[in-house]
C-alpha positions in Angstrom: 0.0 0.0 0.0 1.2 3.7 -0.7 -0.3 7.0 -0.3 0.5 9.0 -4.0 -2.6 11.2 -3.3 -3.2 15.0 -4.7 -2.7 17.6 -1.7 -3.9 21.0 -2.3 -0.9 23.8 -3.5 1.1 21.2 -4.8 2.2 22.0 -8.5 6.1 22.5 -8.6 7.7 21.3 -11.2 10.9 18.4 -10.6 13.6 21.4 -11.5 12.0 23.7 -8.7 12.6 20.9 -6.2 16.0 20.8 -7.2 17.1 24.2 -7.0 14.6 25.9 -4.5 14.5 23.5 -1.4 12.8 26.0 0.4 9.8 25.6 -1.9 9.5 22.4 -1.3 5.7 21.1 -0.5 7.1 19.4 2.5 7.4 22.3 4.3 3.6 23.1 4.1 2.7 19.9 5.8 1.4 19.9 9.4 4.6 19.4 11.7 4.2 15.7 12.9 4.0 14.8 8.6 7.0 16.6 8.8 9.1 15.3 11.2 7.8 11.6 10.1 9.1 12.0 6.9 12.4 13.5 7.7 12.9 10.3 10.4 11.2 8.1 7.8 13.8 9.1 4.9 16.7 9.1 7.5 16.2 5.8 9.1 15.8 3.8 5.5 18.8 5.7 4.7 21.1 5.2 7.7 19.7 1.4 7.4 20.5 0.7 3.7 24.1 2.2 4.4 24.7 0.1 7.1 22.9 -3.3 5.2 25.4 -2.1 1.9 28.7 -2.6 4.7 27.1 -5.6 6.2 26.3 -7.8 3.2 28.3 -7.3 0.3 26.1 -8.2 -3.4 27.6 -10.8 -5.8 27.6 -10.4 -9.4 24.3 -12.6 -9.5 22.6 -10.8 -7.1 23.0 -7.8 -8.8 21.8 -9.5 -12.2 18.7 -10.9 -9.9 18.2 -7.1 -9.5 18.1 -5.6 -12.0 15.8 -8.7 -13.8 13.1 -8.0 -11.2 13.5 -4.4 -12.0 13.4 -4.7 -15.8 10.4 -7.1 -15.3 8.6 -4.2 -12.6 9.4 -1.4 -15.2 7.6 -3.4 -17.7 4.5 -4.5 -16.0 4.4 -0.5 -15.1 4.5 0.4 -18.8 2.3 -2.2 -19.6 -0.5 -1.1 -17.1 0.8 3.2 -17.1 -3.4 4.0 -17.8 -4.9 1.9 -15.8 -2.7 3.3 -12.7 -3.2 6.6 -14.1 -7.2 6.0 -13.5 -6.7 3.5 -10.4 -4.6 6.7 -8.7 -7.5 9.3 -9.7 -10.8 7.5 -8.2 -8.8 5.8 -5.2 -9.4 7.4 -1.7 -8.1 4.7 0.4 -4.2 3.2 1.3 -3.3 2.1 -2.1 -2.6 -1.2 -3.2 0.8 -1.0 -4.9 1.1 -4.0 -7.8 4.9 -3.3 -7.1 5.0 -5.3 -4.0 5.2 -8.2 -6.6 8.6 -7.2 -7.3 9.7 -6.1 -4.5 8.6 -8.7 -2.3 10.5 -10.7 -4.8 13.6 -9.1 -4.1 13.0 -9.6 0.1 13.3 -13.5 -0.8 16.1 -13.4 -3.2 18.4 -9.7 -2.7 20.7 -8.8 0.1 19.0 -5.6 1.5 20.8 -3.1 -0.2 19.7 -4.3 -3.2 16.0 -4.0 -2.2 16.6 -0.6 -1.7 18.4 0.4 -5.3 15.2 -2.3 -6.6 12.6 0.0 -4.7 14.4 3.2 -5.9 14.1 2.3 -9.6 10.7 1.4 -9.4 9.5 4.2 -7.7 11.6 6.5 -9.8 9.8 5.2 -12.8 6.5 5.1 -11.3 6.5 9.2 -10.6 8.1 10.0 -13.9 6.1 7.6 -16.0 2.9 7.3 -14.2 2.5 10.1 -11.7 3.3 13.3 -13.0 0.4 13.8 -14.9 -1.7 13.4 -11.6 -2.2 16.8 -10.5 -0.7 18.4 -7.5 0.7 15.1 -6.2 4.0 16.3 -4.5 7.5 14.7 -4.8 7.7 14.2 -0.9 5.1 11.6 -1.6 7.5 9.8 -3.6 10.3 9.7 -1.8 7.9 8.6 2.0 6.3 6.0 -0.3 9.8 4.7 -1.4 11.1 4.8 2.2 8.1 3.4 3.5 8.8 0.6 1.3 12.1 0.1 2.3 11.3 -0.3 5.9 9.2 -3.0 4.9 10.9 -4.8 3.2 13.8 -5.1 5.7 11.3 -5.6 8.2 10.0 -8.5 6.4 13.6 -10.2 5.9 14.5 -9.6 9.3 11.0 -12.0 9.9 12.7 -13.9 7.9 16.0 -14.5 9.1 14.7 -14.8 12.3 13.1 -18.1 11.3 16.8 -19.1 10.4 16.0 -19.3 6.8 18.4 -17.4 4.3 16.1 -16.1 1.7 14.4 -18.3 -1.1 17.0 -21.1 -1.5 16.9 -21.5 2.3 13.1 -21.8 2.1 13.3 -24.9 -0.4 15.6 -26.7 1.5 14.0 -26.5 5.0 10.6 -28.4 4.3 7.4 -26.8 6.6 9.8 -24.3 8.5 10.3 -23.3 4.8 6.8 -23.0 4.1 6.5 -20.9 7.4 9.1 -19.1 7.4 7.8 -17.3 4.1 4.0 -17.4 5.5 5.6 -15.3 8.1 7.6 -13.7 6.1 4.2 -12.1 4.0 2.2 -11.4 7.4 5.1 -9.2 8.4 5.2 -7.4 4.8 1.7 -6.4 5.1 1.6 -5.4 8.6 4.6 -3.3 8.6 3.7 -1.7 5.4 -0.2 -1.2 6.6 1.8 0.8 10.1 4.2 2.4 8.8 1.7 4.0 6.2 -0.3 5.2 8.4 1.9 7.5 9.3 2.4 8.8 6.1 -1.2 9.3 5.4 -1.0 11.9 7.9 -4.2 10.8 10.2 -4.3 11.3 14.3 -6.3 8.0 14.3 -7.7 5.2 12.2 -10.1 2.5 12.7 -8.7 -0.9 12.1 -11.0 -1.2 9.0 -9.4 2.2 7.8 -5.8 1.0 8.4 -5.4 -2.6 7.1 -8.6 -2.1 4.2 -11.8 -4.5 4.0 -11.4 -7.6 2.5 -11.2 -7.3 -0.8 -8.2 -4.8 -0.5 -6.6 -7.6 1.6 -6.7 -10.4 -0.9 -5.5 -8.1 -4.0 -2.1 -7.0 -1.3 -2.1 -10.9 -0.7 -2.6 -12.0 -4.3 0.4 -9.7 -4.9 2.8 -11.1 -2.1 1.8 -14.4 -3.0 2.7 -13.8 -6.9 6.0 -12.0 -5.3 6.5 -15.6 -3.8 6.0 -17.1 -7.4 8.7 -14.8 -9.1 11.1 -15.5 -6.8 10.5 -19.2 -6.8 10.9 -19.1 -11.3 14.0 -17.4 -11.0 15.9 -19.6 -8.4 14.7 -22.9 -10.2 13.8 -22.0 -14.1 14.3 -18.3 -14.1 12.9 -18.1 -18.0 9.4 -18.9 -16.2 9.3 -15.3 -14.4 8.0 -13.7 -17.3 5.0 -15.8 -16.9 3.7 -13.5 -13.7 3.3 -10.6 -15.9 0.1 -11.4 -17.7 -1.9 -12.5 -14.7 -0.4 -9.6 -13.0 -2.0 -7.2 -15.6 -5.1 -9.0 -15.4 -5.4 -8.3 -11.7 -4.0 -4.8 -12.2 -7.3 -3.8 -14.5 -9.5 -5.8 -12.2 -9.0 -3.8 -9.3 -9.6 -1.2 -11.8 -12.9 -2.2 -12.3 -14.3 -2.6 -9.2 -12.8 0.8 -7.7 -14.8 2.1 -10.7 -17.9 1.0 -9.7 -17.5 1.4 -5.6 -16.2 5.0 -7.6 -19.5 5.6 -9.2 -21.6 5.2 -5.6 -18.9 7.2 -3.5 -19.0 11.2 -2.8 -15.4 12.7 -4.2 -15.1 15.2 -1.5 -16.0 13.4 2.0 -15.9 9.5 1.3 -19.6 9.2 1.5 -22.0 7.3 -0.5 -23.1 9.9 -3.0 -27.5 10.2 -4.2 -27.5 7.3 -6.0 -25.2 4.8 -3.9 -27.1 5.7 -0.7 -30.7 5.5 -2.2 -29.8 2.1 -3.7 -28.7 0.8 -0.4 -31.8 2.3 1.6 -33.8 0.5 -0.6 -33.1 -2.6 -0.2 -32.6 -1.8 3.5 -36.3 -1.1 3.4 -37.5 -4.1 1.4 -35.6 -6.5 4.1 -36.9 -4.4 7.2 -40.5 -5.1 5.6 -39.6 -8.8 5.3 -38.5 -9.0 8.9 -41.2 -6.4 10.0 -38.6 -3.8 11.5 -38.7 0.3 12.1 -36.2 2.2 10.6 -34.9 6.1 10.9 -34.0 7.6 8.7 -32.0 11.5 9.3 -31.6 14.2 7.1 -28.6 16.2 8.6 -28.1 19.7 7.7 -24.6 21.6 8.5 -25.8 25.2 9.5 -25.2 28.5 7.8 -22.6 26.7 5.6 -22.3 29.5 3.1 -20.4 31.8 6.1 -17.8 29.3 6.6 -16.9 29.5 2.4 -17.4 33.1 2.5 -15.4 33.6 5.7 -13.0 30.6 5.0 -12.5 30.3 1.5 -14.6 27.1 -0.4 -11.3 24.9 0.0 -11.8 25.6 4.4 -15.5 24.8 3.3 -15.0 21.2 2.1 -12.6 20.5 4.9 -15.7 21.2 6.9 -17.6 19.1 5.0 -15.5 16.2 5.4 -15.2 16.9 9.2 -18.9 16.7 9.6 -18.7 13.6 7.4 -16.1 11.6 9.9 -18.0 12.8 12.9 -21.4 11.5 11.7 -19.8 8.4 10.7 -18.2 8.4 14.0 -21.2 8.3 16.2 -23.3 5.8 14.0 -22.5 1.8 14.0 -20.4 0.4 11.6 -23.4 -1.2 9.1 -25.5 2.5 9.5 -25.3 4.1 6.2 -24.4 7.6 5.5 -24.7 9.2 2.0 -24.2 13.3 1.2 -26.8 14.6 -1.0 -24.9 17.6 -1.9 -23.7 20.6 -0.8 -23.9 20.7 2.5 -26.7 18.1 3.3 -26.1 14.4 4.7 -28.4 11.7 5.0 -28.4 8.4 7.3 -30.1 5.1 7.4 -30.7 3.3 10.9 -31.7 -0.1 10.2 -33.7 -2.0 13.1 -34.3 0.6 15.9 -37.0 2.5 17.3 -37.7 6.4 17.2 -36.1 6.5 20.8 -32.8 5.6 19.9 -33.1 7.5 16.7 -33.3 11.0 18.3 -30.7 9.8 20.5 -28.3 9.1 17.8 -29.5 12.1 15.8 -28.7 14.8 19.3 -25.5 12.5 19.7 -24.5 14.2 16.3 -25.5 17.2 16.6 -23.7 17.4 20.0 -20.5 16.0 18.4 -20.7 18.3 15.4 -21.1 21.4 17.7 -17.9 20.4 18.9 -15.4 19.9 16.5 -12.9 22.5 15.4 -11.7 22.2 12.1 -7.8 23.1 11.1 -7.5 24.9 7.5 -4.4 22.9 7.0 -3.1 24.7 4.0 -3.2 28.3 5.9 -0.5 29.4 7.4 -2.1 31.6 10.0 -3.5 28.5 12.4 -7.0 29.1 11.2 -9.2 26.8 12.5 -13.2 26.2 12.0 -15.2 26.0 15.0 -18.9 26.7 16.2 -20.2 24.6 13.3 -23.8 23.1 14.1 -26.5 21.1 12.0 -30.4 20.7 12.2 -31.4 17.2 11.9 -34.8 15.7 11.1 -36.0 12.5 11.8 -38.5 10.3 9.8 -39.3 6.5 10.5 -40.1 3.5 8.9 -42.8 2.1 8.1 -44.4 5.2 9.8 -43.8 8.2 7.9 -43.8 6.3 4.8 -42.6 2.7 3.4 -40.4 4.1 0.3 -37.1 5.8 0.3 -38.6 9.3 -1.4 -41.6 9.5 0.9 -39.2 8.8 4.1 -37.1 11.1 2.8 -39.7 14.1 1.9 -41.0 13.0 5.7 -37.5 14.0 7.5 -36.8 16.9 5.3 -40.2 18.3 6.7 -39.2 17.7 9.9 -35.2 19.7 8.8 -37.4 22.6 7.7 -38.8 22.3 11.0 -35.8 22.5 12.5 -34.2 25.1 10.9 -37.3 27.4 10.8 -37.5 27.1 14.8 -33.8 28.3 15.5 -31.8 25.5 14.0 -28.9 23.4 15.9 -32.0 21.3 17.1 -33.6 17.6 16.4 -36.7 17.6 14.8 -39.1 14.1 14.6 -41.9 13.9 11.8 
């Protein structure tokens, strides 16, 4: 997984960063992004200089190299536009196909080498496939390289604790073998899953948020486990390892696929499902609560006198905002709840299975937690931050206020209008 994602005021070109340090897009980060890249960088460094003294590379190893980095630079060419789109409509840790090559190059390459093999490939993958993305900043190369590193020695380091010597070792040793690189995996995908949450730059994830649902975990272990593969064809019929690049390509375009379509129900700005993706859901939600003769709520959450934080703020301050209120709803609503944003600066949620009761009692829970968030404007450099946000909320229920999404939906924006025509910050039933 990386984190190659836009950030906002990040357009300089590679000869600016080369000449003009102190325009660096680094520098505009919040302090603790700072300071974890600096260490980051620094401590892949310091270990690859010390792993280059410690283990010296034979002639073959080198050739091993630079095969897995041929082969990873071809497979990137091969699939350039579908990472081109896969990089636009992802919002989530990214699912690097490189890990193929370079968790290759942990079972077969001194460390060093794993490094120079991450360095080319990431190289190529911001000149080649990146730089068209816009505003993605060069510091996000160079964490996502380091960060790969780290894992990588991590994982050997699992490795050799098992007593097995890379690849060869492995083949020779039976089950410990076979563990050894079973271990050998878990550890790649944990460290990389932690040591990219730092570089995504977040106070706190869930554990859903951090290590992905399952689907993202079997494409990161289809490509660990085709990793395995490459490193198997070159230490016993090397001519075979070109046989992983089709099937790689094939998985490459069909996580394409499906990010389009979880794309086409998803809101760009806060993560949310957007109109369509939410009213699909509540549907069937409401066919099986009149199967299994349940109530269900249904909010319609309103963020107050939203036009005075974009005309105060700026409309970039505004959709941090927006994606504030998004978390914090999503915060205080359980995990198979669903929250959608029907634009601009209105949010809707589904609450399968409970009365009216708890309803208003989740619906004042957000509005309490709403009314007390403050909201940095990262990408000022005056501190700013948004407070004294607050939303109306009205409530409608199933089957009672109506037993199809649009009349449950015309029922608890009544009960908004309510809300905000009485004084607004205040929960209003049907």
């Amino acid at each position: 997984m990386d984190d190659t994602r836009p950030v906002a005021g990040a357009s300089l070109h590679v000869r600016d960063l080369l000449v003009t340090p102190r325009r660096w897009t680094l520098w505009r980060q919040r302090p603790r992004l700072i300071v974890f890249c600096l260490v980051t960088e620094a401590v892949a460094i310091g270990s690859t200089a010390l792993a280059a003294g410690w283990v010296h590379p034979s002639g073959k190893d080198v050739l091993v190299m630079l095969a897995l980095a041929v082969l990873g630079v071809t497979q990137a060419e091969l699939g350039r536009q579908v990472e081109r789109v896969r990089r636009r409509v992802n919002g989530t840790p990214h699912i690097n196909m490189t890990s193929v090559w370079t968790f290759a190059g942990v079972l077969l390459l001194p460390p060093a080498l794993v490094a120079a093999l991450v360095a080319i490939l990431y190289a190529h993958l911001a000149l080649r496939s990146w730089y068209r993305l816009q505003r993605v900043p060069a510091f996000r190369s160079v964490i996502n390289g380091s960060v790969v590193v780290l894992t990588c020695y991590v994982a050997r380091l699992v490795l050799e604790l098992f007593g097995v010597h890379g690849i060869e070792g492995a083949l020779l040793d039976g089950w410990l073998g076979v563990g050894a690189i079973a271990g050998t995996v878990a550890a790649y995908f944990v460290a990389n899953a932690l040591l990219i949450l730092g570089a995504l730059n977040m106070t706190y994830r869930s554990i859903r948020e951090l290590f992905g649902g399952w689907a993202d975990n079997l494409v990161e272990l289809a490509t660990l486990c085709l990793g395995t593969l490459t490193a198997l064809a070159i230490t016993t019929q090397p001519v075979l390892v070109v046989m992983v690049v089709p099937p790689l390509l094939v998985l490459h375009r069909g996580v394409l696929v499906k990010q389009l379509e979880v794309a086409a129900t998803k809101d760009e700005k806060t993560g949310l499902f957007n109109t369509l993706g939410w009213h699909n859901l509540a549907t069937s939600e409401l066919a099986r609560a009149g199967r299994s003769n349940e109530t269900t709520g249904v909010l319609m959450v309103d963020l107050d006198h939203f036009k005075q934080v974009n005309d105060t703020y700026g409309h970039l301050a505004g959709d941090l905002a927006l994606k504030a209120v998004a978390d914090t709803i999503t915060a205080q609503v359980r995990s198979y709840d669903s929250v959608g944003r029907f634009g601009g600066e209105e949010f809707v949620v589904l609450l399968p299975g409970v009365g009216e009761e708890h309803v208003v009692t989740v619906a004042e829970r957000i509005r309490h937690a709403v009314s007390e968030l403050v909201v940095p404007v990262d990408f000022a450099d005056d501190g700013r931050v948004i407070r004294d946000l607050s939303v109306s909320i009205g409530v409608a229920m199933y089957p009672n206020a109506g037993t199809v999404v649009d009349r449950l939906l015309h029922a608890a924006d009544t009960a908004l209008y309510s809300a905000k025509n009485t004084g607004r910050n205040k929960v209003v039933s049907f």
